[in-house]
N, C-alpha and C positions, 0 to 999 in steps of 0.2 A: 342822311336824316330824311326821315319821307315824312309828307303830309299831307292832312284830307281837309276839301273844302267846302263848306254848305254854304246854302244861298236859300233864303227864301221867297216864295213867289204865290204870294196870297192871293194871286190876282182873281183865280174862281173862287175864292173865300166870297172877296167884295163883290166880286158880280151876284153868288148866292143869295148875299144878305140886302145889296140892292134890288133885287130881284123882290124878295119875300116883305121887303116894304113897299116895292110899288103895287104888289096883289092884293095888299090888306086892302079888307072892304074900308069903305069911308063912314063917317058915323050915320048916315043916313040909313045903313043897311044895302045900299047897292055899289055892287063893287067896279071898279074903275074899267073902262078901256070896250070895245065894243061886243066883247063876250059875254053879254048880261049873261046870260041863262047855264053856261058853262065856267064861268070863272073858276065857284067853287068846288069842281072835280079837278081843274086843269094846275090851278095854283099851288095843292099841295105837293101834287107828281114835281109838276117844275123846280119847287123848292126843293124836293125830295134828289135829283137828279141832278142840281147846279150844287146841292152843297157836297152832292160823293164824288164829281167830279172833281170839284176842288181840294177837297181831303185828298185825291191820290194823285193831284197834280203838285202839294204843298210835299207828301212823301217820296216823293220821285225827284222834287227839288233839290230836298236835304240827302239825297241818297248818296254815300260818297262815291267819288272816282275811282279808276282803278289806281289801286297802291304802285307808287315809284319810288328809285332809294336809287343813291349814290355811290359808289365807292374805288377810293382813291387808292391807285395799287403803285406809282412812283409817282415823287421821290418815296423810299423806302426806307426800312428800318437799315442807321448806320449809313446812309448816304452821304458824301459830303463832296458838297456842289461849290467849283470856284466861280470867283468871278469873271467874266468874260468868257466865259465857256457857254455852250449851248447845251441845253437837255430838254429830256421829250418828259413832260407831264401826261400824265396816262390814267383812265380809270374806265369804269365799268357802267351802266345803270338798268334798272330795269321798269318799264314803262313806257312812255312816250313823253320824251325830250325833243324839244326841235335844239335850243339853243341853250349854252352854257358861257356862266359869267368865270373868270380865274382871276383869282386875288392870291396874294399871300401876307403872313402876317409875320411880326417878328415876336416870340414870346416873352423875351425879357426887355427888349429895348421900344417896345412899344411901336415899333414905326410897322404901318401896312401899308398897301397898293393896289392897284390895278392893273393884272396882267395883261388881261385883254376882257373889255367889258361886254361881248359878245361874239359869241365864235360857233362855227356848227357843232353838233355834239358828236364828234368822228370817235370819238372815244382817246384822242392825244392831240398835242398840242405841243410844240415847241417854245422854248423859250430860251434866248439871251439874259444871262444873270449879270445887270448891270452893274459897271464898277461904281456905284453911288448907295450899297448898299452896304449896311453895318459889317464887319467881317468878323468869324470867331464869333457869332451868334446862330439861334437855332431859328429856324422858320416855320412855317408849317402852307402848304397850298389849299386854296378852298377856289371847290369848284361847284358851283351854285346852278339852278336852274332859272332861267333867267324868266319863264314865263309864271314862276312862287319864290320869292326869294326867299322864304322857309324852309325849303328844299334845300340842301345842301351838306356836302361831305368833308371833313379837313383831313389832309395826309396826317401822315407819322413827323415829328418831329426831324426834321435835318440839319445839319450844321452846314455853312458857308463860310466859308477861308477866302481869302484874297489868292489871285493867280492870275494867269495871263491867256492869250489864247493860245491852246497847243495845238492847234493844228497846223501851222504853221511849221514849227518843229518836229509834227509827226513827218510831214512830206517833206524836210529835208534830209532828218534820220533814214525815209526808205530810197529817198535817190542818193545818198550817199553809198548805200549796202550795196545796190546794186550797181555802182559805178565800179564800188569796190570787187564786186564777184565777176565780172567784165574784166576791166585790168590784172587779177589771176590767172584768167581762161586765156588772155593773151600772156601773158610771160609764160604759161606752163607749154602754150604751142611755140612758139620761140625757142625755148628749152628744150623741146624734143627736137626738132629741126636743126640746132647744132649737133646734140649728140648723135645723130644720123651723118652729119656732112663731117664730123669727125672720124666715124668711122670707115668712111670711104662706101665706095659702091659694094654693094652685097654680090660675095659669090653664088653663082647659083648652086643649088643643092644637086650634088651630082650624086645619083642613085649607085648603089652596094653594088657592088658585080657578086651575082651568083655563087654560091659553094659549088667546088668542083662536083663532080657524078661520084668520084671514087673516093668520095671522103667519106666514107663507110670504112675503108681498107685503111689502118692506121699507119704500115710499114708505106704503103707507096705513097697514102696522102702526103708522109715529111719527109718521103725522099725529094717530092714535085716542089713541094712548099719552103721547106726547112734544108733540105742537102743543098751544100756547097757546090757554085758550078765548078764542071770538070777543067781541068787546065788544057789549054792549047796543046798538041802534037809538039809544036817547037818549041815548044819554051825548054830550059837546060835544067836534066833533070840529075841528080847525083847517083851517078856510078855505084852495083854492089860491087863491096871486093870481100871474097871470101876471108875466111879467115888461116893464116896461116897454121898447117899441122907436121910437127915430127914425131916418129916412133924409138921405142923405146928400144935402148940399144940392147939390153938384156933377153928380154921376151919379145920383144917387135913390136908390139902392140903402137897404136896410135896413142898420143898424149899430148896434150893439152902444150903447146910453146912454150909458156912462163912456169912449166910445172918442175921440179929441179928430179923432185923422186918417180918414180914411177907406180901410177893407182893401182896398178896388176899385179906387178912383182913387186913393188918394194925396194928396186933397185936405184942407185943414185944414177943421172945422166949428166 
């Protein structure tokens, strides 16, 4: 809410018009003061001259100030502030403020306050929302200018619930987390540490040997690679024995031992 303010200051009015009574001539016809001879040229100027200074000294009076205006940007629409908690009161203004009063009101239960009855105009303000206040009712913050108490902005409607302080809660929720992701990091190095001393010492990586030159040649590469080695000179190797042959008693010819006829002639032996 902004406002203008006048003032008036009739002071060259009264001096004009005391002025233009102490010039009148007196009933004698000779006029007061030790300007006989020039009074009546000097008196009208003077008069003329004290009353237009005062005419722009009474407009310059009333003239207004420059325009200021408030406005309250948190608490906001749908906020809702508990008890024992801290929040930052925040707003804007434009003009020249030195100092700003904060109240809040309650809109149904009637009860208001004083937040702080002067404070610089930084543009926020902090506040503890004490537990002696209605809960489950709407409020509203007014922040006033404390050098026009005409001046002045009210938030948006906010509702206040009973609660506790969480901050407290918050800093044990995050040193818990992180106790907790510390106590992971050591079991999972723990964990890796046995399954290493489980597995024994690491052989080293003993590098390929080479393919032969002549593994292009498929016959000698699997003779080198793939053939059976040769057996020793000594070792006891089995005797050929021919096979035994008689001939046929008919035609002569040679035939087979177990043969009874003869394949030539046909004859029995």
């Amino acid at each position: 809410m902004s406002a203008f303010t006048s003032e008036k200051r009739p002071v060259m009015i009264i001096m004009a018009v005391t002025a233009t009574a102490t010039l009148k001539e007196t009933p004698g016809g000779s006029p007061p003061g030790i300007f006989l001879k020039t009074s009546r040229m000097i008196a009208p100027l003077t008069v003329f001259w004290l009353v237009a200074i005062g005419t722009l000294s009474g407009f310059a009076a009333i003239a207004p100030r420059a325009a200021a205006s408030i406005t309250v940007s948190s608490p906001g629409i749908a906020d809702i502030w508990f008890t024992g908690n801290t929040y930052t009161i925040m707003w804007t203004n434009t003009g020249t403020i030195a100092n700003v009063k904060i109240s809040y009101d309650c809109l149904i239960c009637s009860t208001d306050g004083v937040i702080v009855a002067s404070t610089p105009n930084t543009g926020s303000y902090s506040w503890n929302l004490p537990s002696s206040l209605r809960t489950d009712q709407y409020y509203t913050v007014r922040v006033t200018d404390v050098s026009d108490l005409n001046m002045y902005e009210d938030s948006i409607p906010f509702l206040v619930r009973a609660g506790t302080n969480m901050t407290p809660l918050i800093i044990g929720v995050v040193v818990g987390i992180v106790i907790l992701v510390i106590v992971i990091a050591v079991v999972a190095i723990m964990m890796s540490k046995r399954k290493k001393a489980a597995k024994g010492p690491q052989q080293a990586n003993v590098p390929m040997a080479p393919p032969p030159t002549n593994w292009q040649q498929p016959q000698q590469y699997w003779q080198q690679t793939q053939a059976p080695a040769p057996m020793p000179l000594n070792s006891a190797q089995p005797q050929y024995q021919a096979p035994a042959t008689r001939f046929c008693r008919n035609c002569g010819k040679a035939i087979p031992t177990e043969s009874v006829f003869c394949p030539f002639c046909g004859g029995r032996n």
